[in-house]
C-alpha positions in Angstrom: -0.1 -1.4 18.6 1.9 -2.6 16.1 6.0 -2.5 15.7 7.2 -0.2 14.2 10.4 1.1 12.4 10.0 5.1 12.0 11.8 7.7 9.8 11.4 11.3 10.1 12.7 13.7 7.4 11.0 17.2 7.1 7.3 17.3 7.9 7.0 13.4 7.2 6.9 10.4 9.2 7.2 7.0 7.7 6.2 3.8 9.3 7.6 0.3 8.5 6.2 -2.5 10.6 8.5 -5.3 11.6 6.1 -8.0 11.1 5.7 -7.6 7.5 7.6 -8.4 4.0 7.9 -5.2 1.9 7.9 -5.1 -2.4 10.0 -2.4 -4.1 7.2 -0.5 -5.2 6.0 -0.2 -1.9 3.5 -3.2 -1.2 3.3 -4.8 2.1 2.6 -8.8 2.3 1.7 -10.0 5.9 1.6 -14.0 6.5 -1.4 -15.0 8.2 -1.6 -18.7 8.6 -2.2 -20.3 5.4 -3.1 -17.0 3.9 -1.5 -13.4 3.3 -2.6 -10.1 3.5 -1.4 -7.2 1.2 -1.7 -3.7 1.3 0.1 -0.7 0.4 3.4 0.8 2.8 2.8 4.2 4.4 5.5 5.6 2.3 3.8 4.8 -0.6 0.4 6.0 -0.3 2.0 9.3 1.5 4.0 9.9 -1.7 1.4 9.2 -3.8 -1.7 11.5 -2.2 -5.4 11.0 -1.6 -6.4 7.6 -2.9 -9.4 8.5 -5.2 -10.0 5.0 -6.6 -8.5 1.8 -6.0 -9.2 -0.9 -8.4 -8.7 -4.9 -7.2 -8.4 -8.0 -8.8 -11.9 -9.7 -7.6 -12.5 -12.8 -5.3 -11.5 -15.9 -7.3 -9.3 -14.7 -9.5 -5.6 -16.2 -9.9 -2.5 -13.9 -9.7 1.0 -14.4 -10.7 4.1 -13.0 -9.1 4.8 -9.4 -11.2 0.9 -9.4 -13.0 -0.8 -6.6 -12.0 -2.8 -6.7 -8.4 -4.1 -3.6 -8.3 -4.4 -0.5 -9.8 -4.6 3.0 -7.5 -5.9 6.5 -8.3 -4.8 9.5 -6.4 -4.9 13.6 -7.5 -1.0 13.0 -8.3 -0.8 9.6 -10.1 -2.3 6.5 -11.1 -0.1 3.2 -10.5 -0.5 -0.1 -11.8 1.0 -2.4 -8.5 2.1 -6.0 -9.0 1.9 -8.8 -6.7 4.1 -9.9 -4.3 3.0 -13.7 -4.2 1.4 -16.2 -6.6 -2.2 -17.0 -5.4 -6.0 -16.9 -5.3 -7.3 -13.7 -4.1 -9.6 -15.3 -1.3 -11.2 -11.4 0.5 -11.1 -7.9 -0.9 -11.3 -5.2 1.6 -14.8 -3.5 0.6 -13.6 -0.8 1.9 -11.8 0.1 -1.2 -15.0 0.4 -3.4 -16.9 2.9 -1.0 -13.7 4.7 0.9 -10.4 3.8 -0.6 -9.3 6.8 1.6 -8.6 4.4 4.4 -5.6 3.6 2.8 -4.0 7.2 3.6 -5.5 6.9 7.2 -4.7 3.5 8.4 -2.3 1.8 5.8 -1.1 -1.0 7.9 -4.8 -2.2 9.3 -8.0 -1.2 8.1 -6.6 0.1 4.6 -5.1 -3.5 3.5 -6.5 -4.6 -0.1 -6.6 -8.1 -0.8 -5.9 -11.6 1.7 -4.8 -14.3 -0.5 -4.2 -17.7 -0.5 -0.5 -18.6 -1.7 0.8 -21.0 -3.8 4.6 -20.9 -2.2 4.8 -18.6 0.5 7.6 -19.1 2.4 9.9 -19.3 -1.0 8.5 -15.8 -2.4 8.7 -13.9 0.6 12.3 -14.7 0.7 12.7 -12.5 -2.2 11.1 -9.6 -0.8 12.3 -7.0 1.7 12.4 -7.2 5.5 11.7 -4.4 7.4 15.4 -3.1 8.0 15.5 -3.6 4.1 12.7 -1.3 3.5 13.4 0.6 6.0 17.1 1.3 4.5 15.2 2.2 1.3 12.6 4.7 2.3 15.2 6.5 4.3 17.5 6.8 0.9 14.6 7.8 -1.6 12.8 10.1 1.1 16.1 12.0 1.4 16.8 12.1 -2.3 13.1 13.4 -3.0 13.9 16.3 -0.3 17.6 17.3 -1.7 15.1 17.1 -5.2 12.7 19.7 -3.8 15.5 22.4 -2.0 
């Protein structure tokens, strides 16, 4: 089981693992090695609905910090999502061709998108959120979106 950070407001429950870097828009980067997984937080995929189609860069191809890594599809929105690292995209999860679902149902391990292979790891994670960070964030923009909806 992974650690977790947990917020509960209303009928949600947001989880932010402590072994991962977090984007502002709601991507999750987790060192592995010499490569990185990436997927996409719980609070983002709960806030943006069903995943109907997710679209990836494809094996091979080289991605810039802020160019666009992946594009998602739900009933509520469609959002273009940038990387969090420079790199080579090395695996995409197949998964997200056949049931990007998984994404909604298991965020943190069997819904990741992409593992790729960095360019500078350790110097562009230091500009991305640590857990608390996130944590701090989701907690602010999940109580806003309730005050919103009263």
């Amino acid at each position: 089981m992974i650690n977790s950070l947990e917020y509960k407001i209303d009928k949600f429950t947001f989880r932010i693992p402590t072994d991962r870097y977090y984007t502002e828009e709601g991507l999750w980067i987790l060192p592995e090695g010499t490569h990185a997984r990436v997927g996409i937080s719980d609070f983002l995929q709960q806030r943006s609905g069903d995943m109907a189609f997710v679209e990836v860069k494809p094996v091979g191809e080289t991605i810039v910090v802020g160019k666009e890594l992946v594009v998602i599809e739900t009933i509520k929105v469609n959002i273009s999502l940038t990387s969090p690292i420079s790199g080579k995209v090395i695996e995409v999860n197949p998964m997200m061709e056949t049931s990007p679902e998984v994404i909604n149902q298991d965020p943190y391990e069997l819904g990741w998108i992409v593992v790729m292979e960095p360019f500078n790891l350790q110097s562009e994670i230091s500009h991305l959120l640590d857990p608390q960070a996130y944590f701090t964030k989701v907690k602010r923009e999940s109580e806003r979106d309730i005050k919103k909806d009263l």
